[in-house]
C-alpha positions as CSV (number, residue, x, y, z in Angstrom):
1,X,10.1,-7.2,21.6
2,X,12.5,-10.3,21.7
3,X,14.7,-9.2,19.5
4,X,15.0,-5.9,20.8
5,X,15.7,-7.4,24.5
6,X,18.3,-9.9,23.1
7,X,19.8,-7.7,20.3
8,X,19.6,-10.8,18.2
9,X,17.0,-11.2,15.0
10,X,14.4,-13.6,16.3
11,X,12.7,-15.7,13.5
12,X,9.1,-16.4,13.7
13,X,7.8,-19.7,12.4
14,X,4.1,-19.5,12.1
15,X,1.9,-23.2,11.0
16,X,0.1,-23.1,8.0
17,X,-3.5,-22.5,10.0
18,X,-1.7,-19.5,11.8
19,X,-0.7,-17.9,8.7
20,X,-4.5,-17.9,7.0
21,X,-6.3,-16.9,10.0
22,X,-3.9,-14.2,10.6
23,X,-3.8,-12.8,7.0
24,X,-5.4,-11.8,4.4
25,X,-5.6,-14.0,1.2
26,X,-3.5,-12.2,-1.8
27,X,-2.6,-13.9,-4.8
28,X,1.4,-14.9,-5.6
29,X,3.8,-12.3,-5.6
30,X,8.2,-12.4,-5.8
31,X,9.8,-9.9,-3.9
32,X,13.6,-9.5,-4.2
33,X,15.4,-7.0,-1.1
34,X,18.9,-5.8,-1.6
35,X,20.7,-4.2,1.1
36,X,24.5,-2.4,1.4
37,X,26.1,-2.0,4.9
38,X,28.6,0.2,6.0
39,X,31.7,-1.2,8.0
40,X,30.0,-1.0,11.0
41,X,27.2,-3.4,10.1
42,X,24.4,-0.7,9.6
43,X,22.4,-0.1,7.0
44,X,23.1,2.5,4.4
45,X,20.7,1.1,1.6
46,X,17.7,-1.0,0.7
47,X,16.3,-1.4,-2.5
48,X,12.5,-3.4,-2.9
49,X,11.7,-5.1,-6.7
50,X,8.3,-6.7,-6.5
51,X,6.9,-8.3,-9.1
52,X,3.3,-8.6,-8.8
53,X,2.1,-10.9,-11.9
54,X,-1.4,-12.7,-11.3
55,X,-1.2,-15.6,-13.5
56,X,-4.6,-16.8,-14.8
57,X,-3.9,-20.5,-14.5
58,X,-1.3,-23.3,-13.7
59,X,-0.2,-23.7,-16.9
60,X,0.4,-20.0,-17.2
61,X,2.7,-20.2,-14.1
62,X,4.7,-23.1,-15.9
63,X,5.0,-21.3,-19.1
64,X,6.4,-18.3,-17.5
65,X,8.8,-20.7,-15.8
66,X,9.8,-22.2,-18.8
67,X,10.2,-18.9,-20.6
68,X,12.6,-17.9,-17.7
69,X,14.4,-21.0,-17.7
70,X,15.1,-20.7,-21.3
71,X,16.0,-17.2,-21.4
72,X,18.5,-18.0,-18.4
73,X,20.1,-21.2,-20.5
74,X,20.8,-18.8,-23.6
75,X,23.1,-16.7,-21.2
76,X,25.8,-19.2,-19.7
77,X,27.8,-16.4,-18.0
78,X,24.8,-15.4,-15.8
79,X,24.8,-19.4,-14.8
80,X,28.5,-19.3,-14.3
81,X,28.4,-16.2,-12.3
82,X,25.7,-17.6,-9.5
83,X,27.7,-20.5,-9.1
84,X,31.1,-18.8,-8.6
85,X,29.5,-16.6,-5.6
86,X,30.4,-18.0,-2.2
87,X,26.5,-18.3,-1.1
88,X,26.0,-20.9,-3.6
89,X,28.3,-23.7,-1.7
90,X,26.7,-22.7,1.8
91,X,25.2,-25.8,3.4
């Protein structure tokens, strides 16, 4: 209702007590959101990838990290890419 009132997005910090009595327990999941705007501002798109791996254990989670991490260092033009995009030197 804030946001709506002020026509400004309103960001909600919840503590971490809030956030597990308020919700329910899920395991880890990665959600990536792309969005295209037309001149105006508005939205014309949105796109949703969710990746919803359960991992059965830490070490798991660290492999798959590694994995990633590897694959990503065999391809040096991705690297170069994400640091040429003018998000990466925001503060």
């Amino acid at each position: 209702l804030l946001a709506k009132a002020t026509g400004r997005p309103v960001k909600v910090l919840w503590s971490r007590e809030e956030e597990f009595a308020r919700d329910a327990v899920r395991p880890l999941s990665f959600s990536r959101f792309r969005a295209a705007l037309d001149r105006a501002g508005q939205p014309t798109a949105l796109g949703n990838w969710l990746g919803d791996r359960i991992f059965a254990s830490y070490d798991d989670i660290v492999d798959r990290c590694c994995d990633a991490w590897n694959r990503l260092i065999d391809q040096p033009w991705k690297i170069m890419s994400l640091g040429l995009r003018p998000w990466a030197y925001r503060l």
